[in-house]
C-alpha positions in Angstrom: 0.0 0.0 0.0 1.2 3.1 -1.0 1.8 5.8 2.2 0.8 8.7 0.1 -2.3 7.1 -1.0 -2.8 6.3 3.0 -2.3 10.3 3.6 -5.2 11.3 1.3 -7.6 8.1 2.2 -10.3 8.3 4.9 -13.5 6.8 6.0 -16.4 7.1 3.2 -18.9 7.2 6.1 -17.5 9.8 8.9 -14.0 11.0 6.7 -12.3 10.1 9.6 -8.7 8.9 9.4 -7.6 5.2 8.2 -5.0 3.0 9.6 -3.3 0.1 7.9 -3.6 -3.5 9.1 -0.5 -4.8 6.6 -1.0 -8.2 8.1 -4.7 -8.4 7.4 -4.4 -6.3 4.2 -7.1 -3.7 5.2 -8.0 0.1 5.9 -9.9 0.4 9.6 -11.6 2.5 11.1 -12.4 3.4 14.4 -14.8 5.2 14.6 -17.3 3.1 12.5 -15.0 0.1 13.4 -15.2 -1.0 10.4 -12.3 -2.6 8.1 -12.2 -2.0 4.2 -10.6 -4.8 2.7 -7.7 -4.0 0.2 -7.9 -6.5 -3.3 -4.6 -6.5 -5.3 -3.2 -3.3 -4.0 -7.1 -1.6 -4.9 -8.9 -0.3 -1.1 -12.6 -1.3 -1.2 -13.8 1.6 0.1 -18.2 0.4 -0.4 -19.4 0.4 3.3 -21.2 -2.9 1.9 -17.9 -4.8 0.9 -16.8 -3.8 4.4 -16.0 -6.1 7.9 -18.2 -4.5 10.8 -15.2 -5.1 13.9 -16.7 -6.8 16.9 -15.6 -5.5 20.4 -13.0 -8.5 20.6 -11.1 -7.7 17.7 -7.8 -6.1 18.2 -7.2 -2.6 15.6 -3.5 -2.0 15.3 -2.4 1.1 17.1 
């Protein structure tokens, strides 16, 4: 993922701010706590293709 495309992405829903989970290959948000999945290098940025986060899972710091 490229970090300059990370500095202009955020949240479709609230515009918040995005962090990358390199290991799960995704954009999350916090605020919505949802996770936008990234497909061959492309974010996913529909709020229906995204992964609602459950209170359990851990979003990288």
């Amino acid at each position: 993922m490229d970090a300059r495309l990370l500095d202009v992405l955020v949240c479709p829903i609230c515009k918040g701010p995005l962090e990358f989970d390199k290991a799960a290959k995704e954009l999350i948000c916090k605020a919505d706590k949802l996770a936008f999945p990234i497909r061959d290098g492309i974010p996913i940025m529909w709020e229906d293709q995204a992964r609602r986060l459950d209170g359990d899972t851990q979003v990288p710091a």
